[in-house]
DSSP file (Angstrom, degrees, kcal/mol; ACC not computed):
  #  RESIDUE AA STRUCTURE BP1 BP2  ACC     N-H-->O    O-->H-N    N-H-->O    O-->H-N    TCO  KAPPA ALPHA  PHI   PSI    X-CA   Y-CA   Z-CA
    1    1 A X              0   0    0      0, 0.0     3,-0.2     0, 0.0     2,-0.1   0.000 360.0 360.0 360.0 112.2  182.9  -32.0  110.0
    2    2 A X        +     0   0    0      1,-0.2    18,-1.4    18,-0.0     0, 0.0  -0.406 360.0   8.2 -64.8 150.6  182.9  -29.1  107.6
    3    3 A X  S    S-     0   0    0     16,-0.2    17,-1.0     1,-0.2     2,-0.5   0.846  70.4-155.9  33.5  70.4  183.1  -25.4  107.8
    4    4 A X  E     +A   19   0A   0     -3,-0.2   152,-0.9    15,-0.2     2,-0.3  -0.634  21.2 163.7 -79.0 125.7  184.0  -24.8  111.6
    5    5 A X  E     -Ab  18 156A   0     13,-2.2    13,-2.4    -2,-0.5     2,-0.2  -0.863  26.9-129.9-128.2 167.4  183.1  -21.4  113.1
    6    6 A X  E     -Ab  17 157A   0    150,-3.0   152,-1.3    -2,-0.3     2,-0.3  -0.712   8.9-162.3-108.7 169.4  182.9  -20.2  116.7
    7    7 A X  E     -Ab  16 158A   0      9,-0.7     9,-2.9    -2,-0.2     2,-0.4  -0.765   5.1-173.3-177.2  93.3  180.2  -18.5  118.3
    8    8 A X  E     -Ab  15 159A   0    150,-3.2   152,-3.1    -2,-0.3     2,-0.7  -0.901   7.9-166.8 -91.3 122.3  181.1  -16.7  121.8
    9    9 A X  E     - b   0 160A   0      5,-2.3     4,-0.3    -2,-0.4     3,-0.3  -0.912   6.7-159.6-103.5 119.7  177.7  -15.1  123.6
   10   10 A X  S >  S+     0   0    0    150,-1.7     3,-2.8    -2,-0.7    -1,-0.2   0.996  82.4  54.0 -66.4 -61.4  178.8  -12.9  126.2
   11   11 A X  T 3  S+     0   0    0    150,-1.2    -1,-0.2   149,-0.4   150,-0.1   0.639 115.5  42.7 -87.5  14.2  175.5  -12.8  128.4
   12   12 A X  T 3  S-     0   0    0     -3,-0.3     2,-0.8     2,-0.2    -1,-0.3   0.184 102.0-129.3-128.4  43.5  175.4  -16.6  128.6
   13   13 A X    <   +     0   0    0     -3,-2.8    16,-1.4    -4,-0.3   116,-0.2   0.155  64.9 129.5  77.4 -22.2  179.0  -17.2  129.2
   14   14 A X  E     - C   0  28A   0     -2,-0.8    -5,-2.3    14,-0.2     2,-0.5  -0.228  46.3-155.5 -91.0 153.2  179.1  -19.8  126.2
   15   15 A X  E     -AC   8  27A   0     12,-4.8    12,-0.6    -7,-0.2    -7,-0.2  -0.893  13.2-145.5-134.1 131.6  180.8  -20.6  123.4
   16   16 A X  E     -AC   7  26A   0     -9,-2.9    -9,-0.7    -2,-0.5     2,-0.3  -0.241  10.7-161.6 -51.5 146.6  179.5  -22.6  120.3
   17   17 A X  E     -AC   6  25A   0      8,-1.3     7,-2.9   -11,-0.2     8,-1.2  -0.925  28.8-175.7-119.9 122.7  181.5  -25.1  117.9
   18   18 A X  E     -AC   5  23A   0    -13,-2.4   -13,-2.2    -2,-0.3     2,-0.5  -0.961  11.5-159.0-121.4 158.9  178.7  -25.0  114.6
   19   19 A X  E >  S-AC   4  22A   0      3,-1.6     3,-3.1    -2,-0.4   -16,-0.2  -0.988  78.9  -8.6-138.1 120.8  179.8  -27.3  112.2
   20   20 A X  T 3  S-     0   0    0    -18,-1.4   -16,-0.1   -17,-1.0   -17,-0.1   0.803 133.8 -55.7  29.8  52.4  178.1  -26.2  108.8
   21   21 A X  T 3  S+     0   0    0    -18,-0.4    -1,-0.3     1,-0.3     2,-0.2   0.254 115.9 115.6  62.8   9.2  176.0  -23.6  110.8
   22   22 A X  E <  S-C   19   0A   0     -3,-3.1    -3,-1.6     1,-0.0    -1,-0.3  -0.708  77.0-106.6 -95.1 176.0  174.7  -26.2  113.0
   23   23 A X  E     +C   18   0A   0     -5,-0.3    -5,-0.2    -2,-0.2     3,-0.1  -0.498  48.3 157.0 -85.5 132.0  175.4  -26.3  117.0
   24   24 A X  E     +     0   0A   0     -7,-2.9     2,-0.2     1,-0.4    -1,-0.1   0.651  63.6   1.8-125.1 -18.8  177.9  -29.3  117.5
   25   25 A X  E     -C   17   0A   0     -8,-1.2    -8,-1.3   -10,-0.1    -1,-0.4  -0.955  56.4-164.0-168.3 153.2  179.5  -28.4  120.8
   26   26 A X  E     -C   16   0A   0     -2,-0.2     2,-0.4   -10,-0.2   -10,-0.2  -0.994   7.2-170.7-154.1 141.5  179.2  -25.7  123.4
   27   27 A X  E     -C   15   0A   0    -12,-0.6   -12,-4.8    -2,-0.3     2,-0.3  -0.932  27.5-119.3-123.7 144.7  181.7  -24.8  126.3
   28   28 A X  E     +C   14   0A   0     -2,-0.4   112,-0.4   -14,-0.2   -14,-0.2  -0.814  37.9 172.9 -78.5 139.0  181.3  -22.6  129.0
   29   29 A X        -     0   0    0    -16,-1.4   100,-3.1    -2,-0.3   101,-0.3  -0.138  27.0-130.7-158.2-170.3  183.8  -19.8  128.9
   30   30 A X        -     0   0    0    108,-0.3   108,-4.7    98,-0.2   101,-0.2  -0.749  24.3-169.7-169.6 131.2  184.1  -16.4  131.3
   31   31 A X        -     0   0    0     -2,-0.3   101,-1.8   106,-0.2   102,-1.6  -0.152  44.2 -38.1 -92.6-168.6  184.5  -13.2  129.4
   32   32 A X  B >   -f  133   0B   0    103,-0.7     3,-3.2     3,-0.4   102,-0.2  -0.459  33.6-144.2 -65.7 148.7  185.4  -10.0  131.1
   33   33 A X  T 3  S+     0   0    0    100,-1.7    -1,-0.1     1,-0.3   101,-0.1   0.697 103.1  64.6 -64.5 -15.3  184.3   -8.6  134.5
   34   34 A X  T 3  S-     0   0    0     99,-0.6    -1,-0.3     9,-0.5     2,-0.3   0.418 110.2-108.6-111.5  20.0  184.4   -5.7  132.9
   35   35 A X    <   -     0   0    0     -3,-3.2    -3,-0.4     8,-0.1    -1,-0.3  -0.609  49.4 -58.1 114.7 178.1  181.7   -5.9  130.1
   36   36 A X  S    S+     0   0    0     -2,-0.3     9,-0.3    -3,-0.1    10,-0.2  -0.563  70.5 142.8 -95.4 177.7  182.1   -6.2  126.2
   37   37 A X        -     0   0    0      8,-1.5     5,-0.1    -2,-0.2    -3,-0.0  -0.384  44.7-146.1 135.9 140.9  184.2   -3.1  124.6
   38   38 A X        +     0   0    0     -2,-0.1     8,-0.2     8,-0.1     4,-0.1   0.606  59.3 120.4-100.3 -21.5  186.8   -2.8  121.7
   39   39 A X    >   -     0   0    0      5,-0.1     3,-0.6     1,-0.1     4,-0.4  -0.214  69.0-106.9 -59.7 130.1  189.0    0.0  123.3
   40   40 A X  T 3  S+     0   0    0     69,-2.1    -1,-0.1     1,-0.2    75,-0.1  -0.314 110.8  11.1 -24.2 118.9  192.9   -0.2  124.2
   41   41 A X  T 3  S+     0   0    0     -2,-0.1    -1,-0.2    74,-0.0    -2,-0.1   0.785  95.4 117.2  58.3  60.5  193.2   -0.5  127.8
   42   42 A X    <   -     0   0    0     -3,-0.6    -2,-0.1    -4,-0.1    -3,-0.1   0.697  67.9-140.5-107.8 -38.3  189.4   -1.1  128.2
   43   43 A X        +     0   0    0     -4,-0.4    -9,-0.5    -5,-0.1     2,-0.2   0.827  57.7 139.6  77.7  22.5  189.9   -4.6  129.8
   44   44 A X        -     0   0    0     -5,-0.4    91,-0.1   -11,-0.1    -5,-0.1  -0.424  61.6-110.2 -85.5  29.1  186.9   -5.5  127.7
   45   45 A X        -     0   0    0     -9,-0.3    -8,-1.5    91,-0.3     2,-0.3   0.770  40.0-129.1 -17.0 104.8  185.6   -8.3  125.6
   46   46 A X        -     0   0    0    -10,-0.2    -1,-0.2    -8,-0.2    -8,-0.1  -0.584  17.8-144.4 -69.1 132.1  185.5   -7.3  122.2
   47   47 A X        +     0   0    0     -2,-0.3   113,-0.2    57,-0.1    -1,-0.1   0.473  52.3  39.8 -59.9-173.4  182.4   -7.7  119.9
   48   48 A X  E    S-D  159   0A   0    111,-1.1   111,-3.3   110,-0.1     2,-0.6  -0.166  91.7 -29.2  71.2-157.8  182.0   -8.6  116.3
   49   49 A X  E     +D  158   0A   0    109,-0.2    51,-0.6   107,-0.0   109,-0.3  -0.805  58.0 168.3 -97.4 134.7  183.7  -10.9  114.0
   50   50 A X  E     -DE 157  99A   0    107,-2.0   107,-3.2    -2,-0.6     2,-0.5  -0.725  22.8-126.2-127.5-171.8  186.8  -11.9  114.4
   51   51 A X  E     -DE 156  98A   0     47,-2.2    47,-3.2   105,-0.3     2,-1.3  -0.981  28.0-115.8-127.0 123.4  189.8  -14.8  113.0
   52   52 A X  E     + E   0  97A   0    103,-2.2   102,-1.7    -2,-0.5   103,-0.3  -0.670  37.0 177.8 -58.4  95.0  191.9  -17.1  114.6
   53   53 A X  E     +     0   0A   0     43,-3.5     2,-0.2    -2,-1.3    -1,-0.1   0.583  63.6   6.0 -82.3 -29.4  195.2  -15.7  113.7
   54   54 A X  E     -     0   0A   0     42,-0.1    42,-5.8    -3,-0.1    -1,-0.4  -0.790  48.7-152.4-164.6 162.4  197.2  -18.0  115.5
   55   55 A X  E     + E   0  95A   0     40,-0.2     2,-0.3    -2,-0.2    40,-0.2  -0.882  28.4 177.2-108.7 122.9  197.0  -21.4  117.7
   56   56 A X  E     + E   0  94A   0     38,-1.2    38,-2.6    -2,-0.3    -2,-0.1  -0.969  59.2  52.6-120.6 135.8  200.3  -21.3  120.3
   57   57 A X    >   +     0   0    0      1,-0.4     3,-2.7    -2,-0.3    -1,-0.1   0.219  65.4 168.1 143.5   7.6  200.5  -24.4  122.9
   58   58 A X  T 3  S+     0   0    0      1,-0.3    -1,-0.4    -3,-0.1     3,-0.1  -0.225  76.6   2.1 -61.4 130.3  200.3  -27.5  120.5
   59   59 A X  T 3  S+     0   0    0      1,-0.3    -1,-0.3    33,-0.1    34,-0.1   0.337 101.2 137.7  74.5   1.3  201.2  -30.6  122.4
   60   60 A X    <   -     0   0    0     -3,-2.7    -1,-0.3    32,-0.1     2,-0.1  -0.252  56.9 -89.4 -54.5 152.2  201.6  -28.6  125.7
   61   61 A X    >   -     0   0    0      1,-0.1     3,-1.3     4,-0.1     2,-0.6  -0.366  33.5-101.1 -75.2 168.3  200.4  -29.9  128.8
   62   62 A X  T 3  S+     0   0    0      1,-0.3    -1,-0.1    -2,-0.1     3,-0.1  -0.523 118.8  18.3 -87.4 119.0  197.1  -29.6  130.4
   63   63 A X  T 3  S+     0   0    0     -2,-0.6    13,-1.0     1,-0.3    -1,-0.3   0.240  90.9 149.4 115.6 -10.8  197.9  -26.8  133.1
   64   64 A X  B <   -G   75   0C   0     -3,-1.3    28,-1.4    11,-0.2    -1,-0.3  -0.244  43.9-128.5 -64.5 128.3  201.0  -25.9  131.2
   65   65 A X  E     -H   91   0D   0      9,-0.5     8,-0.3    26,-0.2     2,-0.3  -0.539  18.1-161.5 -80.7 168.9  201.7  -22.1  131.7
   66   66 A X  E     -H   90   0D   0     24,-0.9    24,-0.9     5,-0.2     2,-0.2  -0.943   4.7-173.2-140.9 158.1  202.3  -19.5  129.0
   67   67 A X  S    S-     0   0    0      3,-2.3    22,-0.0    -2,-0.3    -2,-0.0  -0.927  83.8  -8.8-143.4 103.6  203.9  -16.3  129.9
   68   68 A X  S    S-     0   0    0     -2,-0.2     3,-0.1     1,-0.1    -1,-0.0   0.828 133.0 -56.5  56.2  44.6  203.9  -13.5  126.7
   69   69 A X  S    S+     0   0    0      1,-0.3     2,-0.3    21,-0.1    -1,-0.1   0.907 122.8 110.9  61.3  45.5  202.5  -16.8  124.4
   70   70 A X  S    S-     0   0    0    -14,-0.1    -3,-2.3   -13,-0.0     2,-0.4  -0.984  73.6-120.5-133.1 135.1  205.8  -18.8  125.6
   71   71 A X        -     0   0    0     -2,-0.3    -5,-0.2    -5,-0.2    -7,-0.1  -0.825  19.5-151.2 -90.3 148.7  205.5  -21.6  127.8
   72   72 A X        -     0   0    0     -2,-0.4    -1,-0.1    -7,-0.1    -6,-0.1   0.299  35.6-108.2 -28.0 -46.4  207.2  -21.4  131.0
   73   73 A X  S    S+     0   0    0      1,-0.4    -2,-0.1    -8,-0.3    -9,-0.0  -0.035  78.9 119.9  88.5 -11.6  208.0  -24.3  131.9
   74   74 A X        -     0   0    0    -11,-0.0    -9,-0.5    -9,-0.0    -1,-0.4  -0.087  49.9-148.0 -70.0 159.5  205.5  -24.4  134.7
   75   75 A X  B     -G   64   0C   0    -11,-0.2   -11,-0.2    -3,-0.1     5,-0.2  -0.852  37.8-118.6-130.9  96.4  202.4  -26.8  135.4
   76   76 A X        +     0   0    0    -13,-1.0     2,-0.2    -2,-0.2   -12,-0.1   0.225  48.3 149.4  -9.4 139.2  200.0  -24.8  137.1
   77   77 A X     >  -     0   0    0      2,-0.1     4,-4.1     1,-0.0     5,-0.4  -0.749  58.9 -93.7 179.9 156.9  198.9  -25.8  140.6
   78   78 A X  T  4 S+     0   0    0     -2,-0.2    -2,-0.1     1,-0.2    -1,-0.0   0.548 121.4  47.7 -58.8  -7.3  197.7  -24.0  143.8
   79   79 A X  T >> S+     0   0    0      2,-0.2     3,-2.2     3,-0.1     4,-1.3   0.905 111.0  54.1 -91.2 -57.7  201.3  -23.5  145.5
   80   80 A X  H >> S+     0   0    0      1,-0.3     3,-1.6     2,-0.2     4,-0.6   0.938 114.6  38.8 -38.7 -64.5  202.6  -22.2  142.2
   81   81 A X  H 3< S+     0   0    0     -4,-4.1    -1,-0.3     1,-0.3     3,-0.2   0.726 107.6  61.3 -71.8  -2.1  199.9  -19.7  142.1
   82   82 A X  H X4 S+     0   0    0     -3,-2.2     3,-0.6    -5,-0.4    -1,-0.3   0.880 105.5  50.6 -75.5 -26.0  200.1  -18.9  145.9
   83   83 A X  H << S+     0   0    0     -3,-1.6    -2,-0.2    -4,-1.3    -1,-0.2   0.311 123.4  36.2 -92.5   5.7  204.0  -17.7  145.1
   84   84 A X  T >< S+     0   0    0     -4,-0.6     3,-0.7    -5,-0.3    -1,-0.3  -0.126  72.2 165.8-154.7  72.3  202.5  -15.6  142.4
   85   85 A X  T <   +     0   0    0     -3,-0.6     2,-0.1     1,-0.3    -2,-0.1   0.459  65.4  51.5 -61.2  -8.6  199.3  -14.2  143.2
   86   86 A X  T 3  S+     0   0    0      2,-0.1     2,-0.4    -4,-0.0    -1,-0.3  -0.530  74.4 122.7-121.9  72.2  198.6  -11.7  140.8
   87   87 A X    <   -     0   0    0     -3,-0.7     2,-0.6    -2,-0.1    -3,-0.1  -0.840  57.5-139.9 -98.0 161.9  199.1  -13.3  137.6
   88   88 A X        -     0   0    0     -2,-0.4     2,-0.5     2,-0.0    -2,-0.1  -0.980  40.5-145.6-105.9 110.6  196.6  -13.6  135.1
   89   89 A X        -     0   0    0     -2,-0.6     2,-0.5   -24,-0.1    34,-0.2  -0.698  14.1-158.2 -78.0 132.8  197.4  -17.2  134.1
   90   90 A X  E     -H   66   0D   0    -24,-0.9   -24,-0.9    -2,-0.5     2,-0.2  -0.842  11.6-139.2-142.2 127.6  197.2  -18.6  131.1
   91   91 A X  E     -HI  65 121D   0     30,-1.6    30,-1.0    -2,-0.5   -26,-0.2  -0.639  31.8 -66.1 -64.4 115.1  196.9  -21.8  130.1
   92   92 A X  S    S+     0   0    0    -28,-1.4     2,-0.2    -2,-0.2    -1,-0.1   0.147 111.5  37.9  31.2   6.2  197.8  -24.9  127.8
   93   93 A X        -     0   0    0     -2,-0.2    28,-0.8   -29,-0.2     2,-0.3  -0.744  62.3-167.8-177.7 112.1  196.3  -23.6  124.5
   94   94 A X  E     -E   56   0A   0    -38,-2.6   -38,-1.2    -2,-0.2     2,-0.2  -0.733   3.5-172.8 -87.6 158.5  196.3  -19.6  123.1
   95   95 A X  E     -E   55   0A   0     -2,-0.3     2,-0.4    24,-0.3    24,-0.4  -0.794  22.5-146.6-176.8  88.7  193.9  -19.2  120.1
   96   96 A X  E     -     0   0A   0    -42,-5.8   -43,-3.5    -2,-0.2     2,-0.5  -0.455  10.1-139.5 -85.6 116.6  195.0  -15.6  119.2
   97   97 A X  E     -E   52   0A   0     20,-3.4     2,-0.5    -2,-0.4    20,-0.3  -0.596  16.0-172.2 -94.0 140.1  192.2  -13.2  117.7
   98   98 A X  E     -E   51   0A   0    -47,-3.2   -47,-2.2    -2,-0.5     8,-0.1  -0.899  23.7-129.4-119.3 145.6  192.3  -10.9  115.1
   99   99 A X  E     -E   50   0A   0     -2,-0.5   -49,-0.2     6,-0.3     7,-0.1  -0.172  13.0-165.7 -80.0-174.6  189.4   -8.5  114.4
  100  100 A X        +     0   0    0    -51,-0.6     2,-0.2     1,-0.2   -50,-0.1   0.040  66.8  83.3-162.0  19.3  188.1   -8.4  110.5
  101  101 A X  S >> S-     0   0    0    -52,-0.2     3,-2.5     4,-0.0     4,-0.8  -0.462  75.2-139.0-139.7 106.1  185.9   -5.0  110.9
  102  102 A X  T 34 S+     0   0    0      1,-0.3     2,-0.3    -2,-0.2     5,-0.2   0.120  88.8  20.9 -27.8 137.5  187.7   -1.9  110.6
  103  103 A X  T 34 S+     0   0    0      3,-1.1    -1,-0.3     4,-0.2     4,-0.1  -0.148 126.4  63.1 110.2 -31.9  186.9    0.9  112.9
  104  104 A X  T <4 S-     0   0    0     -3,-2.5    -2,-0.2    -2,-0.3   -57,-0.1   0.766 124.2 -18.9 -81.0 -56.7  185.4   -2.0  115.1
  105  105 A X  S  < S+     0   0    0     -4,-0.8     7,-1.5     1,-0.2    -6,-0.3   0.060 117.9  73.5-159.0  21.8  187.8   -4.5  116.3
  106  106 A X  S    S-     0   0    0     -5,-0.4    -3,-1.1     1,-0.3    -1,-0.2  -0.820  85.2  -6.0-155.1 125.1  190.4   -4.0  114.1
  107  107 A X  S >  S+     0   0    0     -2,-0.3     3,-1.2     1,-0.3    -1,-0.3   0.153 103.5  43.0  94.4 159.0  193.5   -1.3  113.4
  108  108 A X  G >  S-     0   0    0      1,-0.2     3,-1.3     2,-0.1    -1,-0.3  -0.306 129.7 -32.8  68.8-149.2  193.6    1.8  115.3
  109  109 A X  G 3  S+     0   0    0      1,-0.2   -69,-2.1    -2,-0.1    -1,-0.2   0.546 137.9  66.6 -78.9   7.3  192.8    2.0  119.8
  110  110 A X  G <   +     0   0    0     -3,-1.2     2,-0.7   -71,-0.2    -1,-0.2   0.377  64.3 129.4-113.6  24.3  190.3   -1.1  118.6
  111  111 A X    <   -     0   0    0     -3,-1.3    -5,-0.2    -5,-0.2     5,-0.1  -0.406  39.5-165.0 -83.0 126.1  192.6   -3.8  117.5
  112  112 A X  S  >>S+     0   0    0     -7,-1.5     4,-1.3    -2,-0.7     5,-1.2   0.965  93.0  50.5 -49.6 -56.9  191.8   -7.4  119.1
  113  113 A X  T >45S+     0   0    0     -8,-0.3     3,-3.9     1,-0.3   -15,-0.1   0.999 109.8  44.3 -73.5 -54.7  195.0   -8.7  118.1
  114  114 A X  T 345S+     0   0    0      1,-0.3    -1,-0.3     2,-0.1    -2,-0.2   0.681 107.5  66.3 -64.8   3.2  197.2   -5.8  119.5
  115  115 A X  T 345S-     0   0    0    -18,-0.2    -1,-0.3    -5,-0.1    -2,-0.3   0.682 113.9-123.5 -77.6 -17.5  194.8   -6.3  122.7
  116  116 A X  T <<5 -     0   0    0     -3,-3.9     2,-0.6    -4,-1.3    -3,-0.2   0.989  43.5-170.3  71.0  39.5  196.5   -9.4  122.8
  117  117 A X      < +     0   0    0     -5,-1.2   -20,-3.4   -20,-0.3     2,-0.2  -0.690  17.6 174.3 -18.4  74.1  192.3  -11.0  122.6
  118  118 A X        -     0   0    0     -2,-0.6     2,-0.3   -22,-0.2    19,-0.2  -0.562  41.3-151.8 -99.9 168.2  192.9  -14.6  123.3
  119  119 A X        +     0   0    0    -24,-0.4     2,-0.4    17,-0.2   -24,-0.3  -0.965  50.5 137.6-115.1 133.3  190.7  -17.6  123.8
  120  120 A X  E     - j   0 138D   0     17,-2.1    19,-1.4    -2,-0.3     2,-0.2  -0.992  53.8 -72.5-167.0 175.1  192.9  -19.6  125.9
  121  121 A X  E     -Ij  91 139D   0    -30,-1.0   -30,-1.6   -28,-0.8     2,-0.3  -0.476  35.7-160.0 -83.9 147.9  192.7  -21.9  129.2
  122  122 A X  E     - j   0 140D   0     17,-1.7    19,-0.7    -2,-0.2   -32,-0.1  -0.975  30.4 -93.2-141.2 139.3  192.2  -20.6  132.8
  123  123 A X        -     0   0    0     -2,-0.3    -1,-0.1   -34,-0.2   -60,-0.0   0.238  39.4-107.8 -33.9 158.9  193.1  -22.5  136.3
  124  124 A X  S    S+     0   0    0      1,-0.2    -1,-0.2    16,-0.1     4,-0.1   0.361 121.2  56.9 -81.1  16.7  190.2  -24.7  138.1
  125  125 A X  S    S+     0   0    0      2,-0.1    -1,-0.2     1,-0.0    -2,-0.1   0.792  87.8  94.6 -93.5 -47.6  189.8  -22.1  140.9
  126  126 A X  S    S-     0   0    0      1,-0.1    -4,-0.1    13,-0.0    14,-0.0   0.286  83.8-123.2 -26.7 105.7  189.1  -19.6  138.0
  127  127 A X        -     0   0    0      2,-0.1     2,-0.5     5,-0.0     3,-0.3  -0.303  23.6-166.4 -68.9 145.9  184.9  -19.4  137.5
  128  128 A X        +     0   0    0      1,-0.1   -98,-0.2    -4,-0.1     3,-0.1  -0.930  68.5  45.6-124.4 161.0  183.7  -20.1  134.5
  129  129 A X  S    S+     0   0    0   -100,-3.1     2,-0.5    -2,-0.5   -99,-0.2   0.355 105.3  72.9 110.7   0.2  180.0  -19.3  133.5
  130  130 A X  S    S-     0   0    0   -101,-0.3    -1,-0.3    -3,-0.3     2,-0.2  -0.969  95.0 -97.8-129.9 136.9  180.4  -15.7  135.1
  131  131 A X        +     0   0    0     -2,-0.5   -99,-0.3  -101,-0.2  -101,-0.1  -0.520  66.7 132.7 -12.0  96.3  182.4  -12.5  133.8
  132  132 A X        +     0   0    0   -101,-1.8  -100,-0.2    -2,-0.2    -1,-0.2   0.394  34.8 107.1-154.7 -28.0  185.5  -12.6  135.6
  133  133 A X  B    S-f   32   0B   0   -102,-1.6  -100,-1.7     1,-0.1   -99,-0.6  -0.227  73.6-119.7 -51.9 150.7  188.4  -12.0  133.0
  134  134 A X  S    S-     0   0    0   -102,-0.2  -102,-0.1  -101,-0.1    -1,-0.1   0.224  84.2 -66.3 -67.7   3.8  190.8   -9.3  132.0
  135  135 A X  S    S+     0   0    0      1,-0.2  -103,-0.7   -91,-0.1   -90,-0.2  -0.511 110.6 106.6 157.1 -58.0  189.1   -9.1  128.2
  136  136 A X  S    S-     0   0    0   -105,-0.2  -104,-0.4   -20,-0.2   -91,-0.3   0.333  75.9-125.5 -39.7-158.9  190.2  -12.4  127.2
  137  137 A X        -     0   0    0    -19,-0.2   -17,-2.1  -106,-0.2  -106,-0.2  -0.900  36.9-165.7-140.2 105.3  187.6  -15.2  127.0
  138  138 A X  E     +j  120   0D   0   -108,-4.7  -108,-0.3    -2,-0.3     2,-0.3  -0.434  12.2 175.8-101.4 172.1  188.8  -18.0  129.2
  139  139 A X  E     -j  121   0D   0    -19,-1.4   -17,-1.7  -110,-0.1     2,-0.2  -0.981  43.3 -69.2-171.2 174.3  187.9  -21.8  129.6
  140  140 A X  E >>  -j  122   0D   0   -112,-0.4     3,-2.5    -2,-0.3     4,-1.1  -0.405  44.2-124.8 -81.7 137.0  188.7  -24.7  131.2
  141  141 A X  H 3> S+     0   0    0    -19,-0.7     4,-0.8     1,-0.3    -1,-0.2   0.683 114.7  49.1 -50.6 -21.8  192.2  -26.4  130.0
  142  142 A X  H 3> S+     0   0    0      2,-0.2     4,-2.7     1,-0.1    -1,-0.3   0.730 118.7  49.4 -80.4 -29.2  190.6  -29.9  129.1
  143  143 A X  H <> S+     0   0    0     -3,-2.5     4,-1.0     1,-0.2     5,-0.3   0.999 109.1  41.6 -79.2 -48.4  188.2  -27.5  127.3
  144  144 A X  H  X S+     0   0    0     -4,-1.1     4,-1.7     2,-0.2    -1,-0.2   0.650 113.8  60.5 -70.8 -19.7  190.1  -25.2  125.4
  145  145 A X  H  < S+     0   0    0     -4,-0.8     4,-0.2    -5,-0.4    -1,-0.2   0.950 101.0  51.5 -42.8 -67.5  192.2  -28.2  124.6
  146  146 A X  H  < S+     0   0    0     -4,-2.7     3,-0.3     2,-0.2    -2,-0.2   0.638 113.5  40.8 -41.8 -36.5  189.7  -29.7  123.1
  147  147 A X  H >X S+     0   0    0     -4,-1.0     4,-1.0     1,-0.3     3,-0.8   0.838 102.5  67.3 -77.2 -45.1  188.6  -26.8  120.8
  148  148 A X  T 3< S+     0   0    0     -4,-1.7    -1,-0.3    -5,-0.3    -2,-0.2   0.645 103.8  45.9 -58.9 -14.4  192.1  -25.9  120.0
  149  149 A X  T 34 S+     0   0    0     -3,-0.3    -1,-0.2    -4,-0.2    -2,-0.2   0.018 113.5  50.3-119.9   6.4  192.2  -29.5  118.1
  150  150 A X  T <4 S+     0   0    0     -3,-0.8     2,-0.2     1,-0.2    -2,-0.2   0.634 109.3  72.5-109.2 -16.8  188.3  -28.6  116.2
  151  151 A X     <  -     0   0    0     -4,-1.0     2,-0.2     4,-0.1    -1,-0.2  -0.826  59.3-173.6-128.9 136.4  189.9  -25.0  115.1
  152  152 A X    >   -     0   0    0     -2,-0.2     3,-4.7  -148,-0.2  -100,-0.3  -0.930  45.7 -92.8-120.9 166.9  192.4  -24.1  112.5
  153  153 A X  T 3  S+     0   0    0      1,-0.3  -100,-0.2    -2,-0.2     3,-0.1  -0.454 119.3  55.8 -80.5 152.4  193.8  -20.5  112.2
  154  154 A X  T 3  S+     0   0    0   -102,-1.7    -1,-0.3     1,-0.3  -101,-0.1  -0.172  82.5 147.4 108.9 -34.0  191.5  -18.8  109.5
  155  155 A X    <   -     0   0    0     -3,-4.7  -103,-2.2  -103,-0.3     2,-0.7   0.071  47.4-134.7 -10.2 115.8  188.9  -19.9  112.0
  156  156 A X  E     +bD   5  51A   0   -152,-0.9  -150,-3.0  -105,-0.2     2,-0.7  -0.752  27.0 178.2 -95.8 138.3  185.7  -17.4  112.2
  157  157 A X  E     -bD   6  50A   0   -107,-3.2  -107,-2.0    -2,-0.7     2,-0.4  -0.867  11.1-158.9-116.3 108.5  184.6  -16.5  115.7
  158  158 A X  E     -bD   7  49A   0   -152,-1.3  -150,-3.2    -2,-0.7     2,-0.4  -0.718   7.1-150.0 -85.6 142.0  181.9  -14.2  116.4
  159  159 A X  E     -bD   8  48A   0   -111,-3.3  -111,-1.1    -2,-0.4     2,-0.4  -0.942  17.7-166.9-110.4 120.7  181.5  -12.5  119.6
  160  160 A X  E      b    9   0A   0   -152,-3.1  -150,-1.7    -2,-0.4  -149,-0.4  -0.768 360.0 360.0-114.4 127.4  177.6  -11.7  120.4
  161  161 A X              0   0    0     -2,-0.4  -150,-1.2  -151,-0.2  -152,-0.1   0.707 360.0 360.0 -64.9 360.0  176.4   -9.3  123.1
């Protein structure tokens, strides 16, 4: 397989693997509840093109928390997250985005990467197929696993209304 890109569509929840611009694999993902949008403290899924800038979690476990792109030490499970009920968890694999169109998604209140604009893994209570994230674009850990081992940073990911 040549020339790997991503290809997130926000209003069907999916995200593409194309492999020399053809479709090779597709996960189902959940963007934010709150819409697409590039603004600082918008809580938004940004559009446009972006780069994988960096892959954090390599050899982690599946479930493995990470807390400010460190793991924890943690394994996810539903008594962990009852003794912490408002995290936003995230899980086994970061794939950290950086935008690559000025004004857009990148430098100034629109930067992806200083949103902290991840693709990264989300518990199994978490829905996927629906909006339901804080910006990020989440997916299931066996999935994002998977991807994280298709993707090197330098990756391009487009994000598509």
């Amino acid at each position: 397989m040549n020339a790997i890109r991503l290809r997130v569509i926000i209003t069907e929840q999916r995200l593409e693997v194309l492999a020399d611009g053809r479709p090779h694999e597709q996960f189902v993902v959940s963007t934010s509840r709150y819409g697409p949008g590039e603004r600082e403290g918008s809580c938004c899924t940004p559009r446009g093109r972006h780069v994988i800038r960096a892959k954090i979690g390599a050899g982690l476990a599946s479930g493995a928390v990470l807390v400010a792109r460190r793991p924890s030490g943690e394994i996810w499970s539903p008594a962990l997250a009852a003794r912490h009920p408002r995290r936003d968890w995230i899980l086994s694999r970061i794939l950290w985005l950086s935008g690559r169109e000025p004004g857009r998604n990148r430098l100034a209140a629109v930067d992806s990467m200083r949103r902290f604009i991840y693709i990264h893994g989300a518990p199994e209570t978490e829905p996927m197929g629906v909006p339901f994230s804080h910006g990020c674009i989440r997916m299931r850990s066996d999935d994002v696993i998977r991807l994280f081992d298709l993707v090197t940073a330098g990756t391009e990911v487009d994000i598509v209304p």
